[in-house]
Backbone as CSV, one residue per row, in Angstrom:
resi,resn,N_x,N_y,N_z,CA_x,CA_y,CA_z,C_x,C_y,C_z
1,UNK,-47.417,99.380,161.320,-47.660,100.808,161.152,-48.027,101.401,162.508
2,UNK,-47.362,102.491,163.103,-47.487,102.741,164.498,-49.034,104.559,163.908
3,UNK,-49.092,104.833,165.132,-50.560,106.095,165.212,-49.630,107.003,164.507
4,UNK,-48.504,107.407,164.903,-47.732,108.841,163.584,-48.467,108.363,162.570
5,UNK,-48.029,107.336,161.892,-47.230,106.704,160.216,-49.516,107.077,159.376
6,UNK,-50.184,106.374,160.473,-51.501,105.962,160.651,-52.045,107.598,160.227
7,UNK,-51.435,108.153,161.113,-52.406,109.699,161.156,-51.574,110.721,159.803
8,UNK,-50.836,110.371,159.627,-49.965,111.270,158.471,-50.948,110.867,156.911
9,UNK,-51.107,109.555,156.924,-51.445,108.836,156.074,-52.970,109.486,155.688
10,UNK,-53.745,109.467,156.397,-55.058,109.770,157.293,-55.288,111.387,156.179
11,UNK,-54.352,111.926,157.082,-54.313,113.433,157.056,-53.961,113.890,155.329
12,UNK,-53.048,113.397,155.055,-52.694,113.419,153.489,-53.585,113.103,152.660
13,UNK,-53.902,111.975,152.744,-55.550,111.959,151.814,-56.175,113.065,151.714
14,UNK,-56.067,113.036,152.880,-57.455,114.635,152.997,-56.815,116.028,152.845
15,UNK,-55.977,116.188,152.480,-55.132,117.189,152.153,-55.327,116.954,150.536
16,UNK,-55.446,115.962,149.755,-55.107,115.890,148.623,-56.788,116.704,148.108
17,UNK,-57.117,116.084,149.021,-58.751,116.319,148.640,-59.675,117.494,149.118
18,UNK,-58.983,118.287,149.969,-59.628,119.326,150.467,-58.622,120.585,150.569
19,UNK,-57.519,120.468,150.740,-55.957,121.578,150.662,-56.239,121.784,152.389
20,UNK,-56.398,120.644,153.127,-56.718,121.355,154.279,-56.150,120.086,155.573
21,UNK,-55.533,119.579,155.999,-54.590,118.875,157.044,-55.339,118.638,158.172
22,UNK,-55.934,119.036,158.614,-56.211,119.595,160.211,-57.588,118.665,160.310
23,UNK,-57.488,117.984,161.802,-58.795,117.058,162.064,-59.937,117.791,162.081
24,UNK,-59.943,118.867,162.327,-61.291,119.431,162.607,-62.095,119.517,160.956
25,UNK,-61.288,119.313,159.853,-62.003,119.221,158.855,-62.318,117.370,158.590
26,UNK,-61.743,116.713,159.480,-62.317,115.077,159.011,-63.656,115.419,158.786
27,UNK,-64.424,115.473,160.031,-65.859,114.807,160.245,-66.788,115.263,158.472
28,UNK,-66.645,116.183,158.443,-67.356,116.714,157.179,-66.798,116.037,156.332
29,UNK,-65.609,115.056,155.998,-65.757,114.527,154.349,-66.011,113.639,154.425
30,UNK,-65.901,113.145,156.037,-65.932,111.199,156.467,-67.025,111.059,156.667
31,UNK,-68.160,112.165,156.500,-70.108,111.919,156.351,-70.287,112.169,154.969
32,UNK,-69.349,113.091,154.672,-69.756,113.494,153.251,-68.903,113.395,151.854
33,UNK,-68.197,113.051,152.185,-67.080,112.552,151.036,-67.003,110.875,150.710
34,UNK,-67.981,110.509,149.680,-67.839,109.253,149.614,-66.453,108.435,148.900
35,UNK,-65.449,109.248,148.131,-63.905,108.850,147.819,-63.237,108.675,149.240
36,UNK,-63.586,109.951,149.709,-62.527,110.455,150.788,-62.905,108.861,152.542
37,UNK,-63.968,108.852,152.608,-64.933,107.879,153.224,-64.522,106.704,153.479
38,UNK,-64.294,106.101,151.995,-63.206,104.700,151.578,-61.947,104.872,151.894
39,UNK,-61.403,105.904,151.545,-59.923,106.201,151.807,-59.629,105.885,153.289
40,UNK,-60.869,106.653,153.912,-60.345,106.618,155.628,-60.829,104.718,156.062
41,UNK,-61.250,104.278,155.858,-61.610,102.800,156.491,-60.785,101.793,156.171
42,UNK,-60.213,102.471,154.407,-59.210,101.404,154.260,-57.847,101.975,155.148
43,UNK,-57.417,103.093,155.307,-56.097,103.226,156.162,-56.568,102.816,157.694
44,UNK,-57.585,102.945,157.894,-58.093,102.623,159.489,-57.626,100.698,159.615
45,UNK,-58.519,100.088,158.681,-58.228,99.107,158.623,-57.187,98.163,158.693
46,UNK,-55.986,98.945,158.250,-54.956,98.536,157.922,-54.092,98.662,159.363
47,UNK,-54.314,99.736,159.890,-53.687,100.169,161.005,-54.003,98.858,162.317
48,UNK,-55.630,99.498,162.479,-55.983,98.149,163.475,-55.456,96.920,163.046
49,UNK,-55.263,96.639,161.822,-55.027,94.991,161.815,-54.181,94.696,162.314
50,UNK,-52.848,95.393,162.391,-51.496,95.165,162.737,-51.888,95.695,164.276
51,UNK,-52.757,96.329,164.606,-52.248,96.830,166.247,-53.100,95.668,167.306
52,UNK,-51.990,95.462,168.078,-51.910,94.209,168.674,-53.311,94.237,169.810
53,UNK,-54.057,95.289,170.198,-55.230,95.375,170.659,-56.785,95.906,170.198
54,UNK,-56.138,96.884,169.253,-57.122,97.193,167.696,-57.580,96.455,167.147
55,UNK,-57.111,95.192,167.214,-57.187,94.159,166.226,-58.443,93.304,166.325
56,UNK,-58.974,93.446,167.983,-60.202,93.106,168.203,-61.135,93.727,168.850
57,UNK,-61.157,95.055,168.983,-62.394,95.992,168.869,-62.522,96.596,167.367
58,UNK,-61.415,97.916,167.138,-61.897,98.519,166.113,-61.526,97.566,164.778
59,UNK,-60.962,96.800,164.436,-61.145,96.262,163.128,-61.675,96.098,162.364
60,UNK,-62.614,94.634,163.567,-63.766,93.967,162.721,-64.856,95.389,162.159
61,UNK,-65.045,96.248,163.254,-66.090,97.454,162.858,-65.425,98.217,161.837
62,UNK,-64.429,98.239,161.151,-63.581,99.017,160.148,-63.362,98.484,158.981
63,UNK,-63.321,96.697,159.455,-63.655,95.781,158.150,-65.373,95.714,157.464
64,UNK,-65.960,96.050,158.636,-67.571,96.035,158.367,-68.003,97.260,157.192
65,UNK,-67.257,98.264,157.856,-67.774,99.634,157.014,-67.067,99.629,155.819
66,UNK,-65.701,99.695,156.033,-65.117,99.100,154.601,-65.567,98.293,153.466
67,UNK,-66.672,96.762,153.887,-66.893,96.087,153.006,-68.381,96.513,152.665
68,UNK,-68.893,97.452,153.625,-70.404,98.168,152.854,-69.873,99.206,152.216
69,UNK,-69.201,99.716,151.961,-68.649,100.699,150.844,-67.901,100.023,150.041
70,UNK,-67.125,99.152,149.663,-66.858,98.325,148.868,-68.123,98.049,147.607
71,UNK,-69.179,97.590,148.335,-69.802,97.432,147.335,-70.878,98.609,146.916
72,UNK,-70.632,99.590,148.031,-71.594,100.833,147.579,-71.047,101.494,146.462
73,UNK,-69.932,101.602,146.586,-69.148,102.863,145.726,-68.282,101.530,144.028
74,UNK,-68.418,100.725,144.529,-67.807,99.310,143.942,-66.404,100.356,143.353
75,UNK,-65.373,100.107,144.583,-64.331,99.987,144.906,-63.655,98.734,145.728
76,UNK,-62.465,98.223,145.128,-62.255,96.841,146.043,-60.995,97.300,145.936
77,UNK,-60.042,97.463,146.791,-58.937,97.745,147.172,-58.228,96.872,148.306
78,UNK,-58.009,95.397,148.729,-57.674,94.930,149.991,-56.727,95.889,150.682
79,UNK,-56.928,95.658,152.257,-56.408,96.496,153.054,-54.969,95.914,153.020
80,UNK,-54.289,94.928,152.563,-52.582,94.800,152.926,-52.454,95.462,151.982
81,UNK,-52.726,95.955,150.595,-51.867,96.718,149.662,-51.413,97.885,149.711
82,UNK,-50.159,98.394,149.204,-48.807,98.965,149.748,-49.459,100.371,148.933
83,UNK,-49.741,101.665,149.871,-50.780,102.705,148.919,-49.319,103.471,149.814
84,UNK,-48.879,104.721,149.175,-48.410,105.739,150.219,-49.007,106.878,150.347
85,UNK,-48.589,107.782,150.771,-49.376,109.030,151.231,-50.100,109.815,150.097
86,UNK,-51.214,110.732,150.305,-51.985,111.868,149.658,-52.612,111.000,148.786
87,UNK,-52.997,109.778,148.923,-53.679,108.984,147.496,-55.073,109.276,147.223
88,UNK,-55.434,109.710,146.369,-56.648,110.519,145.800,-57.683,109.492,144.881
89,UNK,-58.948,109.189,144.968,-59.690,108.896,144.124,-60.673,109.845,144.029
90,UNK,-60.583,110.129,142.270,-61.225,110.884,141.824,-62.940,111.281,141.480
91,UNK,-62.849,109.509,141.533,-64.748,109.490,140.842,-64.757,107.594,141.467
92,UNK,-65.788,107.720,142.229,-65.709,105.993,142.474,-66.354,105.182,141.138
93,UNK,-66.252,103.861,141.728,-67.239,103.484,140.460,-65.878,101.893,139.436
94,UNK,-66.018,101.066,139.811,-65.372,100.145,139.134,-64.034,100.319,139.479
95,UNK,-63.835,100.470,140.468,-61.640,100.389,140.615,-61.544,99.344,141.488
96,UNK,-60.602,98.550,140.829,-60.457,97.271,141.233,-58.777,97.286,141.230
97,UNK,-57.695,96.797,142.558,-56.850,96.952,142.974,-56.135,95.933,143.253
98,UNK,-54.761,94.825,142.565,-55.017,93.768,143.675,-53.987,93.774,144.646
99,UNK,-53.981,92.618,145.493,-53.424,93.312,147.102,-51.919,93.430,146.734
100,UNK,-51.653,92.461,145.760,-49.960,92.997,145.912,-49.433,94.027,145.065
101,UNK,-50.191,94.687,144.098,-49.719,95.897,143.740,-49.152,96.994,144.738
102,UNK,-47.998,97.544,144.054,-47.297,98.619,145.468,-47.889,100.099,144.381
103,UNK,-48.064,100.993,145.318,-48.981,102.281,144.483,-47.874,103.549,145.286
104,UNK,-47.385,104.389,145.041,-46.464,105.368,145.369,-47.297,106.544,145.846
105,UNK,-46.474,107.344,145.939,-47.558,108.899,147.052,-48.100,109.246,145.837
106,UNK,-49.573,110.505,146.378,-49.821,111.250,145.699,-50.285,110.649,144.537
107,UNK,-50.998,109.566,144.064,-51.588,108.774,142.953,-52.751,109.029,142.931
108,UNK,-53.498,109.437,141.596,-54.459,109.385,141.337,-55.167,108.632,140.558
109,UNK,-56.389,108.242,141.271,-56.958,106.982,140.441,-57.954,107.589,140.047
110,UNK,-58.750,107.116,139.028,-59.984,107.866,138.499,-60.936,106.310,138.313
111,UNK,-62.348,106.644,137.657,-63.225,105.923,138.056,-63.022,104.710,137.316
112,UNK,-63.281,103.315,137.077,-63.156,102.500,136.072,-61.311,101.702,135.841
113,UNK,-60.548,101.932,137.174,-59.371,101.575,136.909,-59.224,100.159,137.571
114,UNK,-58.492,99.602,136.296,-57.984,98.315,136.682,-56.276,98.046,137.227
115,UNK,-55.646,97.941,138.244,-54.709,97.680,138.923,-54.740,96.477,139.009
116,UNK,-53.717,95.337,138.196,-54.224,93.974,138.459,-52.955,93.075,138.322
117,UNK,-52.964,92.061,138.365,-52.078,90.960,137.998,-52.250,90.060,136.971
118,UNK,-50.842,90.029,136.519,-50.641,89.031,135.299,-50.588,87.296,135.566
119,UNK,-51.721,87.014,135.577,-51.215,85.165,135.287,-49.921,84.642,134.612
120,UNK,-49.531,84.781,133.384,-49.232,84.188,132.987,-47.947,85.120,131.651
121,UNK,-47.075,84.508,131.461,-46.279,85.219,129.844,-44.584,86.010,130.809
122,UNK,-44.426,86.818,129.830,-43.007,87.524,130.383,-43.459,88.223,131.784
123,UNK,-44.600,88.997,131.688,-45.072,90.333,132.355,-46.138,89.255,133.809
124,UNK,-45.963,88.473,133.893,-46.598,87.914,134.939,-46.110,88.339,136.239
125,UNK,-46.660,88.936,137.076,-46.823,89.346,138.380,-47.834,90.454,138.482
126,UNK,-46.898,91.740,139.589,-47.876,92.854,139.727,-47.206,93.881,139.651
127,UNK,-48.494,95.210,139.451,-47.797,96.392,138.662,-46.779,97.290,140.055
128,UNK,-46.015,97.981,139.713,-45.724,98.913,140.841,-45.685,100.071,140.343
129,UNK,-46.345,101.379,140.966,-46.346,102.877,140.597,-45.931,103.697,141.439
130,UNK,-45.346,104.295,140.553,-44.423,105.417,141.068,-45.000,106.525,141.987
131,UNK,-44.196,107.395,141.823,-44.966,108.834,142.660,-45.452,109.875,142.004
132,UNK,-46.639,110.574,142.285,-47.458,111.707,141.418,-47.827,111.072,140.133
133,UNK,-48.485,110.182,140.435,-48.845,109.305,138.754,-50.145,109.624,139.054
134,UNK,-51.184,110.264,137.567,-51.975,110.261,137.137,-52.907,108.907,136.328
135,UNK,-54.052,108.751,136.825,-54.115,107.228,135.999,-55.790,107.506,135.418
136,UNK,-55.977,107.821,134.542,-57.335,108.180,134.109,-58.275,107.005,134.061
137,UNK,-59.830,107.735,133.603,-60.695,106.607,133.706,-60.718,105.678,132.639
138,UNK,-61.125,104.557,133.002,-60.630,102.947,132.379,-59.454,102.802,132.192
139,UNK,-58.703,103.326,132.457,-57.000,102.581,132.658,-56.896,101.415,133.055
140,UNK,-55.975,100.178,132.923,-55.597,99.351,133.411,-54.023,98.910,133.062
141,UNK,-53.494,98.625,134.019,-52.050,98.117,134.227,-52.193,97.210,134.977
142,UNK,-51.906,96.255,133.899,-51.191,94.874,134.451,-50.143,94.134,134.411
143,UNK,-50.075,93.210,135.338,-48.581,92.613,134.777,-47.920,93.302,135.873
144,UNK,-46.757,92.675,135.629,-45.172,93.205,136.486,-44.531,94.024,135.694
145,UNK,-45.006,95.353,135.750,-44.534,96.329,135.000,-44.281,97.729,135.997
146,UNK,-43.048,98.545,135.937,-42.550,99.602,136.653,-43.592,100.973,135.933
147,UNK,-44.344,101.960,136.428,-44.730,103.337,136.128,-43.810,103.683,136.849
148,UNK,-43.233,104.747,136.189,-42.441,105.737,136.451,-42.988,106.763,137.284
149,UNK,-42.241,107.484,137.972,-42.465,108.760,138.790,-43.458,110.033,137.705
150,UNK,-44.601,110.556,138.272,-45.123,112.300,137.730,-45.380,111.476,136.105
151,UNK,-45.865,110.489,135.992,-46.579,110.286,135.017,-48.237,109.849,134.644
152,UNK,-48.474,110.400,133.530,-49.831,110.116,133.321,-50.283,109.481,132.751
153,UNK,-51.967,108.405,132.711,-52.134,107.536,132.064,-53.314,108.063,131.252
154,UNK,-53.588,107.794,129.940,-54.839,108.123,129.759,-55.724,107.536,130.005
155,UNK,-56.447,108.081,129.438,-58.364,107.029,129.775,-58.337,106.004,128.875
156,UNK,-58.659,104.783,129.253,-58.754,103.533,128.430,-57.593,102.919,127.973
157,UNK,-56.321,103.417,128.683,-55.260,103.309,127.843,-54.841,101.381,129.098
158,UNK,-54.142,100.944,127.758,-53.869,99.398,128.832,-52.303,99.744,128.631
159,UNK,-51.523,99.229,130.184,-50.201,99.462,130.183,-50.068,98.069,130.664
160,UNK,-49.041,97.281,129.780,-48.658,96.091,129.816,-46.856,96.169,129.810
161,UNK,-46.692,97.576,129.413,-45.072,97.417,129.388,-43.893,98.564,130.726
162,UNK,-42.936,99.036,130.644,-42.252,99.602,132.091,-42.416,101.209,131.291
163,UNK,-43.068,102.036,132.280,-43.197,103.692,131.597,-41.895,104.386,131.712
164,UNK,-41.606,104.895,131.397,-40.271,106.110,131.891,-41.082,106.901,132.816
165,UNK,-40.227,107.556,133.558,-40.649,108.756,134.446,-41.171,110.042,133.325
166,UNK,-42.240,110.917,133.805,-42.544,111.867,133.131,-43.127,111.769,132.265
167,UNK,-43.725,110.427,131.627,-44.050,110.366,130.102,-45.904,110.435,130.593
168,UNK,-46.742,110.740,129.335,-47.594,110.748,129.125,-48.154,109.492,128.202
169,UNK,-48.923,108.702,128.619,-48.797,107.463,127.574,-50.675,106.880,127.555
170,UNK,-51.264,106.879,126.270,-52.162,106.882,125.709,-52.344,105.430,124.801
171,UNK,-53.531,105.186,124.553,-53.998,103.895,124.021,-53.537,102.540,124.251
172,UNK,-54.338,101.601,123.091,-53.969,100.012,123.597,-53.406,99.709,122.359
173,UNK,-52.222,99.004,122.907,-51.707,98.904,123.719,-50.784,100.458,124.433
174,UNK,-50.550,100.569,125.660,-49.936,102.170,126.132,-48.323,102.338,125.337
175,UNK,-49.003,103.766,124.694,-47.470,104.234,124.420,-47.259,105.505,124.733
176,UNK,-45.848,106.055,124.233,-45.579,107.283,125.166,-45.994,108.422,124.341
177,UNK,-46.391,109.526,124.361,-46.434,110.245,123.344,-46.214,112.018,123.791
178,UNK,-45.680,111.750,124.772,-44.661,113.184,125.296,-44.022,112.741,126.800
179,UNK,-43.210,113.462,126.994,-42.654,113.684,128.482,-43.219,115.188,129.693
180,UNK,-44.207,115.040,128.949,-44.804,116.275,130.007,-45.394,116.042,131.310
181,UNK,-45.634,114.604,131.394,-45.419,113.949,132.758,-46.983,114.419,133.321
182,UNK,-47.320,114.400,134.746,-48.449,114.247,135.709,-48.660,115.699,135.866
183,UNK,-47.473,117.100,135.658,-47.624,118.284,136.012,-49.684,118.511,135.620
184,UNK,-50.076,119.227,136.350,-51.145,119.698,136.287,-52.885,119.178,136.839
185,UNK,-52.159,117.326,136.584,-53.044,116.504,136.905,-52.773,116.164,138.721
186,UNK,-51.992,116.166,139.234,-51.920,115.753,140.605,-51.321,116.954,141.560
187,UNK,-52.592,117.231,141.985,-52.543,119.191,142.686,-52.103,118.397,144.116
188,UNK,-51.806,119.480,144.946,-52.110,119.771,146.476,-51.242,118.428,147.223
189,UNK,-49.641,118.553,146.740,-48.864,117.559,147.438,-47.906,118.126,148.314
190,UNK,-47.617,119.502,148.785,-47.273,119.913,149.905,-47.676,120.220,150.680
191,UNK,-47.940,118.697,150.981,-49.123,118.660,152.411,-47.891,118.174,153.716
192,UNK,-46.728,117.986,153.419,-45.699,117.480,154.654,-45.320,118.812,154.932
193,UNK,-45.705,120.105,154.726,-45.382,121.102,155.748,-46.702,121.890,156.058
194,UNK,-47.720,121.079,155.911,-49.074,121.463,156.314,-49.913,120.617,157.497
195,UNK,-49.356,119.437,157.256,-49.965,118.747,158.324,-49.312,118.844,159.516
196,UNK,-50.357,119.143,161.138,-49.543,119.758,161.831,-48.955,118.876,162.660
């Protein structure tokens, strides 16, 4: 990941979370935004690891702060997992991520979500999500299962099977119960002609 890919990434978060692009608004959410806080240490993290001189100044200090918010906010997200731009957490508090899940732009996670892997059966591997997906609190998706694009999950709902795009899908086990999709739940994603 080169400083563009790093700072777009950066910037989009905080666009999702404030409607606002521009560095001069970091410092205020990165003291005071404890979602927004995590967001920035884990993309920091990720960046230094791969940069071939980053890798041993700012890291270790990016892995440090990262793993005291890890357990402050008890968020565990490893830094190789595949997140793309504007990714939003809503409420910290129990989201647990694992590294090989791939997560699409513009995702919202809410407090209590499980992102995980399947041991064992048909659905054994890891989940992959689409883009503008809504994922409410206590959700969990596991398994090697596809979410579709602009869809929403409910609260408590377990997704063990592949969503369609657009669908809205509720309880355990998750089923679909409209196509009205993520509209309403995942604001402030034209942030690629805002960030400068």
């Amino acid at each position: 990941m080169g400083y563009a890919q790093y700072r777009y990434l950066v910037l989009s978060d905080l666009y999702r979370i404030t409607g606002s692009g521009r560095w001069r608004v970091l410092p205020r959410y990165l003291f005071h935004g404890e979602s927004y806080r995590y967001n920035f240490w884990l993309r920091t993290s990720r960046y230094a690891r791969h940069h071939p001189w980053l890798r041993f100044c700012l890291y270790p200090i990016a892995r440090l702060l990262l793993g005291h918010l890890t357990y402050k906010l008890g968020i565990s997200i490893p830094v190789d997992t595949r997140i793309g731009s504007g990714f939003y957490i809503g409420h910290f508090g129990g989201i647990v991520v694992s590294q090989k899940a791939v997560i699409g732009r513009n995702c919202n996670i809410s407090q209590g979500v499980t992102i995980g892997r399947a041991n064992r059966g048909r659905n054994k591997g890891y989940p992959v999500i689409g883009d503008n997906v809504y994922i409410g609190p206590g959700a969990v998706i596991a398994g090697c299962v596809r979410v579709g694009d602009n869809v929403a999950i409910g609260a408590n709902c377990v997704v063990t099977t592949d969503i369609p795009d657009n669908a809205v899908v509720v309880g355990v086990p998750g089923r679909v119960i409209s196509l009205e999709g993520s509209q309403g739940y995942v604001n402030r994603t034209d942030y690629d002609d805002k960030i400068p």
